[in-house]
C-alpha positions in Angstrom: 101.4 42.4 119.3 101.7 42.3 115.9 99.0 42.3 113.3 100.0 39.5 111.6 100.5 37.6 114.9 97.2 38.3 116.1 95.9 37.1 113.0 97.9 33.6 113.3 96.6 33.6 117.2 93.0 33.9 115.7 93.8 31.6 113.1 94.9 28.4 115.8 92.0 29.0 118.0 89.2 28.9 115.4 88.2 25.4 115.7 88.2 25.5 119.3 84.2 25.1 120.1 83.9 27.8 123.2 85.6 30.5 120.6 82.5 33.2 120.4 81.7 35.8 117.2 83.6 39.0 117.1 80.4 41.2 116.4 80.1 44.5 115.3 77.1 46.6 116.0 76.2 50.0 115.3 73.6 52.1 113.7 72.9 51.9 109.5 76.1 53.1 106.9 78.4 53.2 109.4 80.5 50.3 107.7 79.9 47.3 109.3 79.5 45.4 106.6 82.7 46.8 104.8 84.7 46.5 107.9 83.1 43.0 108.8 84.3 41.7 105.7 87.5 43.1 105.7 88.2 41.6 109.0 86.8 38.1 108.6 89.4 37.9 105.1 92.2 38.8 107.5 91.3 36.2 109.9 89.9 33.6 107.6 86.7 33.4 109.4 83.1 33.3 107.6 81.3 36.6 107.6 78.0 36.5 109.2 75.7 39.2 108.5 72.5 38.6 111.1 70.6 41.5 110.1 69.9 39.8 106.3 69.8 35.4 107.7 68.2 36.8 111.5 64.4 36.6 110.1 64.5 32.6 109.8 64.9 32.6 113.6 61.7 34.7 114.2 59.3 32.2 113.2 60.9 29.7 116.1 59.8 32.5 118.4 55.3 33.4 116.9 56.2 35.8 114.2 53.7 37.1 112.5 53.3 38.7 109.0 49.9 39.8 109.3 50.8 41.0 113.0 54.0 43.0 111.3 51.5 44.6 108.8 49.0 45.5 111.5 52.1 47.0 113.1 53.2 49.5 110.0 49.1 50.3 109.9 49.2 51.4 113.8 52.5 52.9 114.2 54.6 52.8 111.1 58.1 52.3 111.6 57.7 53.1 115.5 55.5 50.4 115.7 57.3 47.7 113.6 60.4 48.3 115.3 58.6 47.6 118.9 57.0 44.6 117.5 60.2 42.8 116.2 62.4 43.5 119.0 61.3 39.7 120.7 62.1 38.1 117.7 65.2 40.6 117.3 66.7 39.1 120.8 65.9 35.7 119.8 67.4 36.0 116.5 70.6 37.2 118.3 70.4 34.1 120.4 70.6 31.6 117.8 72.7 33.5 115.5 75.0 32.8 118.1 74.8 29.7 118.9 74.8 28.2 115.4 77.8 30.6 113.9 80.8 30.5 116.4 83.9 31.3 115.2 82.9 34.1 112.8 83.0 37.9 112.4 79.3 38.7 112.7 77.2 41.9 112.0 74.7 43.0 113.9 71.4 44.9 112.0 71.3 48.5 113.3 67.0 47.3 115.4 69.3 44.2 116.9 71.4 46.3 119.2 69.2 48.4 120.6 66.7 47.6 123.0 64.5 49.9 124.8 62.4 47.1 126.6 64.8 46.7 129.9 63.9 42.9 130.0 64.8 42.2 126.4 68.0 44.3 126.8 69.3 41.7 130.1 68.2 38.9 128.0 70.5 40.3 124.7 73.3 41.7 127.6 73.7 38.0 129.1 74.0 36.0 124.9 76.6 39.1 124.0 78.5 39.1 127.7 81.3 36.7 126.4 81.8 38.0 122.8 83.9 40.4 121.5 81.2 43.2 120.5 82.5 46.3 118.6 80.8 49.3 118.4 81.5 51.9 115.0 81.1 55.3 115.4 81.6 57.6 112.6 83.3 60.4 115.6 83.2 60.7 119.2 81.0 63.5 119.0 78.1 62.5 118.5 76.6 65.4 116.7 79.3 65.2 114.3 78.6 61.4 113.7 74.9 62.5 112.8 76.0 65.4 110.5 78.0 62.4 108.7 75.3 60.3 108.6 72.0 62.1 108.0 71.9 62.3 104.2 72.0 58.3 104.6 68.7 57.8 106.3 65.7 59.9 107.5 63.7 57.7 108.7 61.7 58.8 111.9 61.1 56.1 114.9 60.2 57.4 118.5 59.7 60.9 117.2 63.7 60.8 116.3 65.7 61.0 113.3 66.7 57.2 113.2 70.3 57.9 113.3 69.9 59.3 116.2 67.9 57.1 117.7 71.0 54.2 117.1 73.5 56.3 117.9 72.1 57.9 121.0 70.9 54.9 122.6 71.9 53.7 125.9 72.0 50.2 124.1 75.0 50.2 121.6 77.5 51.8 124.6 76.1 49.1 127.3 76.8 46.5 125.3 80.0 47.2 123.5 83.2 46.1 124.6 84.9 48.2 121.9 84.7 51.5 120.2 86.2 52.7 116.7 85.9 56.0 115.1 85.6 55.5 111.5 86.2 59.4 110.4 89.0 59.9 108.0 89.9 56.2 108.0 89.7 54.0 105.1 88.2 50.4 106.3 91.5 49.3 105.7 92.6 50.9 108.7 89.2 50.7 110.8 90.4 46.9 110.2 94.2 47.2 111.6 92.9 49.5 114.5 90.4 46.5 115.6 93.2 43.9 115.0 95.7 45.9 117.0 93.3 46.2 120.6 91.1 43.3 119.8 93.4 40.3 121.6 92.0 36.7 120.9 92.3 35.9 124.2 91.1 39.2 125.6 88.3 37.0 127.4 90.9 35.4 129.3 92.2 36.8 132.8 95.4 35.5 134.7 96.3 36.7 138.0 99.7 36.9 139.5 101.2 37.0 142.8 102.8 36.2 146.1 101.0 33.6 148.3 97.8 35.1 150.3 97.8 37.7 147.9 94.0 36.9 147.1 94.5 35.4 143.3 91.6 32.4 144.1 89.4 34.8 146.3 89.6 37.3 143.4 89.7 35.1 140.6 86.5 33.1 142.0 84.7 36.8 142.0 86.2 37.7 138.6 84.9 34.1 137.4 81.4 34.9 138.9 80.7 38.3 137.8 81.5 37.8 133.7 79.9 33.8 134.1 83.4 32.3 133.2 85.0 28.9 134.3 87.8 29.9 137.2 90.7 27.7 136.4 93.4 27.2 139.4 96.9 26.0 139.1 97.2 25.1 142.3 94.3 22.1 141.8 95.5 20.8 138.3 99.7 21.2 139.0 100.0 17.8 140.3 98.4 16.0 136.9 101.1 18.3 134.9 104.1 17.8 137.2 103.3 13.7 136.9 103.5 13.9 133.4 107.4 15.2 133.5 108.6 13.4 136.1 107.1 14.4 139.5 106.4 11.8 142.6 105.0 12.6 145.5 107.4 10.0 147.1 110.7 12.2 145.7 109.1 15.3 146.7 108.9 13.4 150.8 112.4 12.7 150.4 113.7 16.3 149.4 111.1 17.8 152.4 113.0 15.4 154.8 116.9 16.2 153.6 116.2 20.0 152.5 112.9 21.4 153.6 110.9 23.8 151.8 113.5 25.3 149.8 114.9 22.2 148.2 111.1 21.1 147.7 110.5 24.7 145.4 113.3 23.7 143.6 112.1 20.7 142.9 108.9 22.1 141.9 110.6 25.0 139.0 111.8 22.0 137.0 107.7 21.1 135.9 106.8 24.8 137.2 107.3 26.0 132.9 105.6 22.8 131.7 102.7 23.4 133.9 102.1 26.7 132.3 102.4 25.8 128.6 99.7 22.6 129.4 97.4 25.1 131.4 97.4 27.6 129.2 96.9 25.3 125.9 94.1 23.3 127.6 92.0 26.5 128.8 90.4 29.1 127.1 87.8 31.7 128.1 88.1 31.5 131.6 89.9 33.2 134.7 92.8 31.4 135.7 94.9 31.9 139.1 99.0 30.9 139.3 100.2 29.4 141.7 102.8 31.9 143.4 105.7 30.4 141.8 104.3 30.1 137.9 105.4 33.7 137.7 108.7 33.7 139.1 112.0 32.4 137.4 115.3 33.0 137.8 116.6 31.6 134.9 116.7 33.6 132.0 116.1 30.6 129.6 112.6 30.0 131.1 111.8 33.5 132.2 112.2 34.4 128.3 109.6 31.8 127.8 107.5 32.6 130.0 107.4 35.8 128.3 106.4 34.4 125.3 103.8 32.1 126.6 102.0 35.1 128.1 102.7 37.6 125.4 99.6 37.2 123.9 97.5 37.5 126.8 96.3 41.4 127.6 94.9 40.7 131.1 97.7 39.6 133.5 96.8 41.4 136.3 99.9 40.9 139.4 98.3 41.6 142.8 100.3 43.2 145.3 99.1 44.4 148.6 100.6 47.8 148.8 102.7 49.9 146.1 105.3 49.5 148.9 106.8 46.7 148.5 108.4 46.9 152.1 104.9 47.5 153.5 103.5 44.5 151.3 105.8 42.0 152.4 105.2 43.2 155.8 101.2 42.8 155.4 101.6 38.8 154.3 104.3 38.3 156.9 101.7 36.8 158.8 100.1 34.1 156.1 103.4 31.9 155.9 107.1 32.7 157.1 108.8 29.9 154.4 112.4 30.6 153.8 113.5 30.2 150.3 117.3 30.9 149.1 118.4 32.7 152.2 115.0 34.8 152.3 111.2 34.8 153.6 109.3 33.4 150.9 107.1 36.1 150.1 110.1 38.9 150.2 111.5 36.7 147.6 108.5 36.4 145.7 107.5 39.8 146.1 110.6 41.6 145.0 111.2 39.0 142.2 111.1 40.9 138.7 109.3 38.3 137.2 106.2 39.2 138.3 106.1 43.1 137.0 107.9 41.9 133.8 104.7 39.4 133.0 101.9 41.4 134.6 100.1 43.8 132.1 98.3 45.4 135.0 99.1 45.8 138.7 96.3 46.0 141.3 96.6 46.9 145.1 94.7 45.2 147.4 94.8 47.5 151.0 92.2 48.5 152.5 89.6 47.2 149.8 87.3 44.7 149.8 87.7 41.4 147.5 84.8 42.7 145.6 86.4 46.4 145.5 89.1 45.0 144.2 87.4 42.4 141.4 85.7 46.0 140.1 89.2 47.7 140.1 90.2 45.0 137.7 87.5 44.9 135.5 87.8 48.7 135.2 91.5 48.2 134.1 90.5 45.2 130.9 
């Protein structure tokens, strides 16, 4: 997708009130603030720096000037950076919640947590939003040679570069890594813009009927604590807005069987996609099997266009073979559609492989198995 497209996608979601920060963390001088900026012009979103506004949330949460003192006395910067790490997390929180639709940055102490509690706590707030990690290099010692005339500061008995960069903290919770090294933030900018999809957070799964989309998608939904949206339970209220009836759909079952009833159901199968797909955002949404199939090339080309900007569809198939696949769901229904059992038909359709972004086998793996295959491929 294009930059200026994904810009434009940005642009219509922003006053949609689920739409989450795109945050950028990362140790000090590694351009957040630059980059941030840059990114929130493109995108014509405010620009959030948390590090500099995140103190007005500490006091919510017992912070303590004299305590912060006591802290520098005991410790120095070892100890000051243990003591605001509560009010760190909290300050994330709330940033959070009171600045959606933003490009955010994140002070170098507010990603990196070593208290294991603090660090679910910060995990669970970030899990939805697009967090971007900057790196100077993907070596890591060469990212401190770049960076250690920029801060000596000692914390933990480390170089505080170091510390950041080395920390089990910034990887964990990143989504998104960019290596700054010989790149103006011009092009750090286009780089994010070009893998960052607005609707990244949004998973649609393919596939012939029994192929596991609802079992998987209700995992999926679980383990990244988003909504599971199914086609299959909201079709009916978009088919009755263009013309369905249950009582037409009788009459077709009674002269033509299943076949002439799928026919029936392409003519609002298109519509039912644009209105899902407008009405739901940040969530994992199953098709029904025939929401990815068309044989005309009018509405396939749509569809095409209606998914474009979605990264994560993610076909299901049982088997590479498709022989062996078709074979597999044999059992689960033996419909006959246009001459041929339904799930041969939908199976070998190219619709499917021309809309999926991602293909996932499902034989001889768990539902769970294959919920971690998919998250491994996004």
């Amino acid at each position: 997708m294009s930059t200026s497209h994904q810009s434009r996608a940005f642009k219509n979601r922003s006053t949609t009130s689920s739409e989450l920060p795109i945050l950028l963390i990362g140790t000090r001088s590694v351009g957040k603030t630059t980059v941030g900026k840059l990114l929130a012009s493109e995108l014509e979103l405010p620009f959030i720096d948390l590090g500099e506004i995140g103190k007005k949330y500490w006091q919510e949460s017992g912070y303590d000037e004299q305590l912060l003192d006591r802290a520098w006395e005991n410790d120095r910067a070892n100890g000051v950076y243990h003591y605001l790490m509560p009010f760190e997390a909290q300050a994330i929180a709330r940033g959070i919640a009171e600045h959606p639709n933003c490009v955010m940055e994140l002070g170098a102490l507010q990603s990196v947590f070593d208290d294991d509690e603090l660090f679910q706590q910060v995990s669970r707030v970030l899990k939805p939003c697009k967090v971007v990690l900057l790196l100077p290099s993907e070596d890591l010692e060469e990212s401190l040679e770049i960076l250690k005339e920029r801060d000596r500061v000692i914390i933990n008995g480390m170089e505080i570069n170091e510390h950041f960069i080395k920390h089990r903290s910034n990887y964990n919770l990143a989504k998104y890594t960019f290596y700054t090294k010989d790149k103006t933030p011009e092009q750090t900018r286009e780089e994010i813009l070009a893998q960052i999809d607005p609707k990244a957070s949004d998973i649609i799964l393919i596939g012939a009927m029994g192929a596991g989309k609802s079992t998987i998608g209700k995992l999926l939904a679980q383990k990244l604590e988003l909504p599971q949206v199914s086609m299959d339970r909201l079709r009916w209220k978009y088919y009755t807005e263009v013309g369905w009836s249950k009582e037409k759909q009788k009459e077709i079952a009674d002269k033509e069987g299943f076949a002439g009833v799928y026919r029936y159901w392409k003519q609002f199968d298109l519509y039912a996609v644009e209105r899902l797909l407008d009405e739901h955002q940040d969530c994992v949404i199953d098709f029904g099997a025939g929401h990815s199939i068309y044989e005309d090339d009018e509405e396939g080309e749509r569809a095409r266009e209606l998914l474009a900007p979605y990264t994560n569809v993610v076909l299901l198939l049982p088997s590479p073979d498709l022989a062996e696949s078709v074979a597999l769901l044999h059992e689960r229904n033996q419909l006959i559609i246009n001459g041929m059992e339904l799930n041969r038909f939908l199976i070998t359709h190219p619709s499917n492989c021309e809309l999926a972004t991602h293909v996932v086998y499902t034989k001889g793996k768990t539902a769970t198995e294959t919920r971690d295959e998919i998250l491994q491929h996004l």
